[in-house]
BALOPA-774612 format. One record per residue (C-alpha): residue number from 1; chain; x, y, z. Coordinates in nm, 3 decimals, always signed. Layout:
   num   cadena        px        py        pz
   NUM        A         X         Y         Z
...
END
This chain:
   num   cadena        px        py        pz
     1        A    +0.000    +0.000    +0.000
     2        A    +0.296    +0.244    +0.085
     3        A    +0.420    +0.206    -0.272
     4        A    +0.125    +0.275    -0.438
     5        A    +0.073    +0.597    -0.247
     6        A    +0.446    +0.732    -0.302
     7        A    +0.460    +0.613    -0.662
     8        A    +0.074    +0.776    -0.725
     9        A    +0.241    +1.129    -0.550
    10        A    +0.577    +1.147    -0.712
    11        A    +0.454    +1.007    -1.067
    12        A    +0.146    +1.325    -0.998
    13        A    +0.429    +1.562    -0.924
    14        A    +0.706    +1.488    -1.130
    15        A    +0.454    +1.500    -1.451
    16        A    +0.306    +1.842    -1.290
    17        A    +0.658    +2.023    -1.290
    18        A    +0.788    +1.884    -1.633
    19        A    +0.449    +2.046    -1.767
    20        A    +0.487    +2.389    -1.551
    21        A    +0.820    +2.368    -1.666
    22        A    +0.772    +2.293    -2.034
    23        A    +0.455    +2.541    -2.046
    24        A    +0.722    +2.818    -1.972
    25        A    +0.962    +2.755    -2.257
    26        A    +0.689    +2.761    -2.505
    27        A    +0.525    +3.062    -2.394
    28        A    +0.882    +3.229    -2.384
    29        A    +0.906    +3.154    -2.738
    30        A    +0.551    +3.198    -2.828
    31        A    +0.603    +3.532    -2.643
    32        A    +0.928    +3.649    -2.847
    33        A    +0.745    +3.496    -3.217
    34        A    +0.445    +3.702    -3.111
    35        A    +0.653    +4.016    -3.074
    36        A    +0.832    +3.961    -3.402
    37        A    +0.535    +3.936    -3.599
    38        A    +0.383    +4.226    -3.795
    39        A    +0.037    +4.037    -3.847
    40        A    -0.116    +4.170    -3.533
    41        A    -0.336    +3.853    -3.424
    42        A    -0.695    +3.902    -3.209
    43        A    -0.739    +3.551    -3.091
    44        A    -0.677    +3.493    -2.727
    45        A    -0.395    +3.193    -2.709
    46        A    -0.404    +3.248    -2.324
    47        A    -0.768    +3.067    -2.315
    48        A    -0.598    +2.748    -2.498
    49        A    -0.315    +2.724    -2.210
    50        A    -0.533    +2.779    -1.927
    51        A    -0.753    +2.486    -2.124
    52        A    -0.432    +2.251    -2.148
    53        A    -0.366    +2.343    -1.823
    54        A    -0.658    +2.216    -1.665
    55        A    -0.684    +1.943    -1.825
    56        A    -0.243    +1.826    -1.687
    57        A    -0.434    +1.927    -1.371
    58        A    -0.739    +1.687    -1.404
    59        A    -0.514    +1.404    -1.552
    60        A    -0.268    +1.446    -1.256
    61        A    -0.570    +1.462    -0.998
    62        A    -0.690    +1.147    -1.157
    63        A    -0.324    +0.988    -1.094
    64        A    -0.408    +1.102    -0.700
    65        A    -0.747    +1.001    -0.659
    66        A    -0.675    +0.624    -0.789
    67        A    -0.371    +0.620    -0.585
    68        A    -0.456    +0.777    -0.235
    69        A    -0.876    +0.843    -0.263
    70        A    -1.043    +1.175    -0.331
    71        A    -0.987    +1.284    +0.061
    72        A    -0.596    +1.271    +0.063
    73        A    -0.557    +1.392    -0.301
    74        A    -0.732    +1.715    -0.236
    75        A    -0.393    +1.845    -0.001
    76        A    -0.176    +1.752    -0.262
    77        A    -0.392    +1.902    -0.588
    78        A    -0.361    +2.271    -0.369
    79        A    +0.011    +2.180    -0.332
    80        A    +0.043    +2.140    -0.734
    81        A    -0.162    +2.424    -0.836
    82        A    +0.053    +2.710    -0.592
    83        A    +0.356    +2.538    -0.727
    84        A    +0.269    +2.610    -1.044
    85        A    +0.338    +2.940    -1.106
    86        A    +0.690    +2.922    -0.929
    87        A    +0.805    +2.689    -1.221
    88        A    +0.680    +2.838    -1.474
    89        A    +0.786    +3.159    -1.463
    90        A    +1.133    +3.016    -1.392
    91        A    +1.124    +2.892    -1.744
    92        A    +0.928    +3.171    -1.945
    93        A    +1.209    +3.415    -1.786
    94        A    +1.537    +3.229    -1.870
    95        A    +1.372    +3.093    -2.213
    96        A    +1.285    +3.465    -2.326
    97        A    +1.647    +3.607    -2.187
    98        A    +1.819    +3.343    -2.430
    99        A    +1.596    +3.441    -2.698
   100        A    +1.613    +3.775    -2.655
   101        A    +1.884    +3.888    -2.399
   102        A    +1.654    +4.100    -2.211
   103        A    +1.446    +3.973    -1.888
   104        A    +1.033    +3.957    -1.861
   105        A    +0.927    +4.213    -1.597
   106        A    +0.630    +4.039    -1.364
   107        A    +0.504    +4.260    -1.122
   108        A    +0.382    +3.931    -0.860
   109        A    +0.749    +3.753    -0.874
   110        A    +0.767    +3.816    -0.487
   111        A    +0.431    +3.640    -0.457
   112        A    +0.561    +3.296    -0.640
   113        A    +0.815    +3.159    -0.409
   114        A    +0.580    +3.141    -0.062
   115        A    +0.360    +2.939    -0.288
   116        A    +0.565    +2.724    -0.372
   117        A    +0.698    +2.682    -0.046
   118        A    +0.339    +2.633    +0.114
   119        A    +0.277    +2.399    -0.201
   120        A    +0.546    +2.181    -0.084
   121        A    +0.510    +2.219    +0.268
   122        A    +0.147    +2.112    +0.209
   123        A    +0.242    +1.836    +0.066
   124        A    +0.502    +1.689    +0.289
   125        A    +0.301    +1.770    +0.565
   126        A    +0.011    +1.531    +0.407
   127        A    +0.270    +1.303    +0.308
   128        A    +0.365    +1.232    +0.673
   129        A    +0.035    +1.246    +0.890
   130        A    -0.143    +1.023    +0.633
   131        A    +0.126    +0.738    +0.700
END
């Protein structure tokens, strides 16, 4: 039972921060293409990757919930959506300076690391008390 529950977490998490991750290098570049293009564009690409997101989220939640039941997943769902942000703006920051040598200003970057920190604090706290 123990190694269905850590498996069912770190397979959750691991695919949750290689998508945060990942989702930040191609909005850097889809950020830098979209500047370089003189076709000014009115569709809303930001709908679409709140979309995918959601549905990482749902797939990872599903991961939980047939691991650890819909009680003990919900802890650990709130710990991978505040994390979220932390990791992706990681990547969207360095993937835009290599593109373009110049940095992203983001006015809530002081905001990102306590949520991550609670996100994984969360978690491990879960973690323990449920053993």
């Amino acid at each position: 039972m123990f190694n269905m529950i850590f498996w069912s977490i770190t397979i959750a998490n691991i695919v949750w921060i290689l998508y945060s991750i990942s989702e930040g290098v191609r909005e850097g570049f889809f950020t830098h293409y979209k500047n370089q293009c003189k076709r000014n564009s009115e569709y809303k690409c930001s709908n679409i990757f709140y979309l995918q997101r959601i549905i990482v989220l749902l797939t990872t939640s599903s991961i939980l919930i047939s691991g650890l039941g819909l009680l003990y997943s919900i802890p650990f769902i709130l710990g991978q959506i505040s994390m979220f942000n932390f990791f992706h703006k990681i990547s969207l920051k360095q993937t835009y300076k290599k593109i373009n040598s110049e940095d992203i200003k983001d006015d809530k970057e002081k905001l990102y690391k306590p949520l991550v920190i609670s996100g994984i604090a969360l978690q491990v706290f879960v973690y323990i008390f449920m053993l």
